[in-house]
C-alpha positions in Angstrom: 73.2 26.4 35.0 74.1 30.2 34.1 71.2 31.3 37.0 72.3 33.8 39.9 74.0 32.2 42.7 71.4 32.5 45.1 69.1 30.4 42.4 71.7 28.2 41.2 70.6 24.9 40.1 74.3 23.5 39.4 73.9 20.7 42.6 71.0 19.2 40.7 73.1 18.9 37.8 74.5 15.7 37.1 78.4 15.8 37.8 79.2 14.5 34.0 77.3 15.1 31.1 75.0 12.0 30.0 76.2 9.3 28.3 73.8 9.3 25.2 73.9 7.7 21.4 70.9 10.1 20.6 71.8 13.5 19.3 69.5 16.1 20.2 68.1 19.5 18.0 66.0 22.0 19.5 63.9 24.1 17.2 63.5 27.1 19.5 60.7 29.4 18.9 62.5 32.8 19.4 59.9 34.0 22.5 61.4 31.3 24.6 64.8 33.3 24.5 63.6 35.3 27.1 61.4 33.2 29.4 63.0 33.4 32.8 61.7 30.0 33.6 62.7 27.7 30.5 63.8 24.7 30.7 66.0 24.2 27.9 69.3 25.5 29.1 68.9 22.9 32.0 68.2 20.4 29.4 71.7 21.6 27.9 73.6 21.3 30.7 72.6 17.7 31.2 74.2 16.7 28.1 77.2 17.0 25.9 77.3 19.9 23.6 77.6 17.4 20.4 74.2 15.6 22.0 71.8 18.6 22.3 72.2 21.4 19.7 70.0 24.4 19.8 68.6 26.7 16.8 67.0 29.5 17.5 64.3 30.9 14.4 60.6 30.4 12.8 61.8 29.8 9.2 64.6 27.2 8.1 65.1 27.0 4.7 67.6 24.4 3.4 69.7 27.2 1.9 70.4 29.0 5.1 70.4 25.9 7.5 72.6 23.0 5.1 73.3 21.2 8.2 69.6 20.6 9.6 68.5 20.0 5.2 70.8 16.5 6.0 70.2 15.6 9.1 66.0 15.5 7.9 66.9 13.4 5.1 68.5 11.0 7.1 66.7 8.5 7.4 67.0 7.6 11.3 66.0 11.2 12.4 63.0 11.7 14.2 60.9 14.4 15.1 58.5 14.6 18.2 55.5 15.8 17.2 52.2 14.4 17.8 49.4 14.3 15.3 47.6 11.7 13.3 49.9 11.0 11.4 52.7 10.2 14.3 54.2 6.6 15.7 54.5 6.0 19.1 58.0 6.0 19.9 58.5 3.0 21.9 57.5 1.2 18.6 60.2 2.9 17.0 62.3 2.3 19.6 61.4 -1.4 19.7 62.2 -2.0 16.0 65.7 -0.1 15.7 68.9 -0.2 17.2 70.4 2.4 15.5 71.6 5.6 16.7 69.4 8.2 16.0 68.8 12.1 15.5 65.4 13.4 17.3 64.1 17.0 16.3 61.9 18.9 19.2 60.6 22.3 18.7 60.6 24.4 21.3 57.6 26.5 22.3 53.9 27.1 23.0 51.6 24.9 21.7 50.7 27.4 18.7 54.7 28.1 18.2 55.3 25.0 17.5 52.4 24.3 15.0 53.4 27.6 13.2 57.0 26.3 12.9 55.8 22.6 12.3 53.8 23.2 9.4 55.7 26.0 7.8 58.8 24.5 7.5 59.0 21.5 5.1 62.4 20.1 6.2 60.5 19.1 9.5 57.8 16.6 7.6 60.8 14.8 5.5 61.6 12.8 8.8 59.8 10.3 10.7 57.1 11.9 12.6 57.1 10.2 16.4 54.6 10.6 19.9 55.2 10.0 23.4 51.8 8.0 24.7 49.5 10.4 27.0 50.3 8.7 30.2 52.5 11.6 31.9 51.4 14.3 33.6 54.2 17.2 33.8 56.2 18.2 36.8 56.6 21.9 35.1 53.7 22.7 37.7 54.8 26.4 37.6 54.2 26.8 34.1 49.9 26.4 32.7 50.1 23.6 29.8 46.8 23.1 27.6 46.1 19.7 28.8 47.1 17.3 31.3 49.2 15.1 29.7 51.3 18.3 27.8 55.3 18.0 28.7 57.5 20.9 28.7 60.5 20.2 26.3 62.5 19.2 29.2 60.1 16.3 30.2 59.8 15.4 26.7 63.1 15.1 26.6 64.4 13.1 29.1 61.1 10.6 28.2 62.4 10.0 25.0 65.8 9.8 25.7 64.8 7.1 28.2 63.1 5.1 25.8 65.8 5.7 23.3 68.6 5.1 25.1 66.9 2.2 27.0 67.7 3.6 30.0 65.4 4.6 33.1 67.9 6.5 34.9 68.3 9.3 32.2 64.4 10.5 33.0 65.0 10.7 36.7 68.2 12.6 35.9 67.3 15.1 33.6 64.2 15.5 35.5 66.3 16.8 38.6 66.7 20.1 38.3 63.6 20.9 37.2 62.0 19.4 40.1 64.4 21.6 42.3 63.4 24.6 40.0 59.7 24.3 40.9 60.0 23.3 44.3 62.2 26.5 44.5 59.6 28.8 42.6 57.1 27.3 45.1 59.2 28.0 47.9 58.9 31.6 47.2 55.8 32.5 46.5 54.5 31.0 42.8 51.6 29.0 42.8 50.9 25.7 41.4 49.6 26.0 37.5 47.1 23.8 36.8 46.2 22.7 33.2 43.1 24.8 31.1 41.9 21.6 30.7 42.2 20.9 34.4 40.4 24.4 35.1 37.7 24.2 32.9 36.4 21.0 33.6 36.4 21.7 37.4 35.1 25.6 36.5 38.0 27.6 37.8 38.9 28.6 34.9 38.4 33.0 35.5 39.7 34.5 32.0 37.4 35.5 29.5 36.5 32.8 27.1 38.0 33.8 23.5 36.2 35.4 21.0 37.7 33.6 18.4 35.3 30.9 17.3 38.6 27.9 16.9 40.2 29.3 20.1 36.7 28.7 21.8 36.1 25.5 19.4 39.5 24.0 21.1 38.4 24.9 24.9 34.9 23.1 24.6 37.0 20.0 23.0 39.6 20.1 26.0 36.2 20.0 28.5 34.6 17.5 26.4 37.9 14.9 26.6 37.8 15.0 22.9 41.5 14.4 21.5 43.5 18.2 20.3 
């Protein structure tokens, strides 16, 4: 798990790397390089190298990253991203047997937007969603909304789905349920979501200035779709 001994997550591990068909990128923002608490390395170490490749960067154009250019043309990679224009993956899942390649970007909310929409090789593929019925076990980390997933969680959910296999979530969920209940253990609080906070007004920052910042809080209160 490459953490200090006395925070080692390595007996939460599984003892093998998963047995997956579903090769894995990460599109990692480069502020989540240095976040103590991120959950991608344990993510790594679930899986075999060849199964969950990681690139760090906000820009990738075909010329400096050849490899990524093909694997977005091909056409059974996906990328998780939700939006309009997304299909929920268990109907993907449903209609293809195929092994496939699944993009994830890696970051905050507003990371990955930035990276989503300024890098055309991540609209060529197929653009899949997870259905909002999880609520995240990162509880030491504050996500936007209820149902947002750290890339761990989302993840192991579509792996799950992918691979047809329920043990993969409980699995790759491990050790980040022994990360948190170790963070809690010593003194970090439970995080619960802005939306959670504002609708319950315990929310005690200062509301934005920013007139879409402030536009995208009311919409969280008013259970409007973000």
């Amino acid at each position: 798990c490459s953490r200090p001994q006395k925070v080692c997550l390595c007996p939460f591990l599984p003892v093998h790397p998963l047995k997956v068909s579903t090769c894995l990128y990460i599109i990692q923002h480069p502020a989540e390089e240095s976040r103590v608490l991120r959950t991608v390395p344990l993510l790594a170490a679930c899986l075999p190298p060849d199964k969950c490749k990681i690139l760090v960067g906000r820009r990738f154009s075909e010329d400096r990253y050849p490899e990524l250019a093909t694997v977005c043309r091909n056409p059974n990679t996906l990328i998780l991203y939700p939006g309009a224009e997304a299909t929920n993956l268990e109907e993907v899942a449903m209609m293809s047997s195929n092994p496939s390649v699944m993009i994830i970007i890696d970051g905050t909310w507003s990371q990955a937007k930035d990276i989503f929409y300024k890098n055309s090789l991540f609209r060529l593929p197929r653009q899949v969603q997870l259905k909002p019925n999880y609520s995240s076990q990162y509880v030491i980390r504050t996500q936007p909304t209820n149902t947002c997933l750290s890339t761990l969680e989302c993840a192991a959910v579509a792996l799950t789905i992918m691979e047809k296999n329920k043990s993969i979530q409980e699995t790759i969920l491990h050790p980040l349920q022994a990360l948190c209940s170790f963070q809690l253990q010593h003194g970090a609080q439970i995080h619960h979501s802005k939306e959670h906070l504002l609708k319950n007004g315990l929310y005690d920052k200062p509301m934005p200035k920013n007139k879409r910042k402030l536009r995208r809080m009311e919409l969280l209160v008013n259970n409007v779709k973000i």
